[in-house]
N, C-alpha and C positions, 0 to 999 in steps of 0.2 A: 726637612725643607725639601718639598719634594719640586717638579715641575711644573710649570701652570701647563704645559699639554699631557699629564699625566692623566690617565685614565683609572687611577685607585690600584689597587695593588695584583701585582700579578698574579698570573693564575701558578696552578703547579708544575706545569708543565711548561711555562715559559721558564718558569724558575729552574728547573731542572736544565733546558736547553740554555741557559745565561749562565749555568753553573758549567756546564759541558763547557763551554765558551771560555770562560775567564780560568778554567782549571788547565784546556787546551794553548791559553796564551803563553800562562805562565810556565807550564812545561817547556815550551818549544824556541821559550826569550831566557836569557841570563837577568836581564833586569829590565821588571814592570813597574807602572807608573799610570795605576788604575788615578785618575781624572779628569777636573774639572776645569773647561777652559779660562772662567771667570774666577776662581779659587786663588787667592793671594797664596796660600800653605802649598798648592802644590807648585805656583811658580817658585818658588823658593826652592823646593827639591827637585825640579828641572834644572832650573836655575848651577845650583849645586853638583849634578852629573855633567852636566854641559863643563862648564869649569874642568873639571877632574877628568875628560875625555871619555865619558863611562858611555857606552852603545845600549840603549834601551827601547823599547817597546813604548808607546803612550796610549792609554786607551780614554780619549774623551768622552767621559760618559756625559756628558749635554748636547752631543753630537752623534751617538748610537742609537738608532732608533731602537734596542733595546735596554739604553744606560740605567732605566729605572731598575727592571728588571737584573742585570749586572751587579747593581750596587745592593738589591737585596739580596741576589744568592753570595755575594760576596760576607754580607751581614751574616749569612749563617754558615759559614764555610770559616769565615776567620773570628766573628765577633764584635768586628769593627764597619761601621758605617760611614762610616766619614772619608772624607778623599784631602791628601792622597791616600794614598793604599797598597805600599811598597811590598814588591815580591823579591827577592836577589837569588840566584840559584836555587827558585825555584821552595825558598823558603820565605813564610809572610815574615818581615820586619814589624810593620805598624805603618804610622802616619809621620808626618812633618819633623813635631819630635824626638821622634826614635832616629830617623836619619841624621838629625843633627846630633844629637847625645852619640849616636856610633861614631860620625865624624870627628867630633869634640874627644872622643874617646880613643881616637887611631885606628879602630876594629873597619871604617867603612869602605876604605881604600883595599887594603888586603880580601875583603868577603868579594871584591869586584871583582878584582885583580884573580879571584881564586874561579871566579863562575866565567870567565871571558868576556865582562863587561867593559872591563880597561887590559887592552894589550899589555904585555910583559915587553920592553922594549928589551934590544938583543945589544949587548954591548960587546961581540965579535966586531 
């Protein structure tokens, strides 16, 4: 589902500079949140961080004037096309899914907690 001001698919070299981009976000953040403003799945894992205190990066791709471009080098950098498009220290997690089954699971808090996405609170 692409965008009605899409111009068909990007060239190589946008691809390569959207992959620069999205490779440079998620180095330089603890926790990404490659989406879409409209996307019910990724209010939900906003939704989710917000709740649990977690400090992240949001990258709106319907609001990047290179989001097409983003969301395809991301397609071939991770495999996954669909938003969200969670990164956490810097490693891909997956989408909506995967951060609830981590949650569900205990694992999402501590991987936060471990990359400086949620403070260690000091009980000094």
């Amino acid at each position: 589902m692409g965008s009605v001001l899409s111009s068909g698919q990007p060239t190589e070299e946008q691809l390569k500079m959207a992959l620069q981009k999205a490779q440079q976000l998620v180095n330089s953040n603890p926790l990404v949140v490659f989406s879409k403003t409209y996307c019910g799945y990724c209010s939900r894992v906003k939704k989710l961080f917000d709740q649990l205190g977690a400090r992240y990066q949001t990258i709106e791709l319907d609001q990047e004037s290179d989001g097409d471009a983003i969301q395809a080098a991301l397609l071939q950098w991770t495999g996954q096309r669909t938003v969200p498009n969670v990164f956490i220290g810097g490693k891909h997690i997956g989408g909506c899914d995967s951060v609830m089954e981590k949650h569900r699971d205990g694992k999402l808090v501590p991987m936060l907690t471990e990359c400086g996405a949620i403070a260690i609170e000091s009980t000094a």
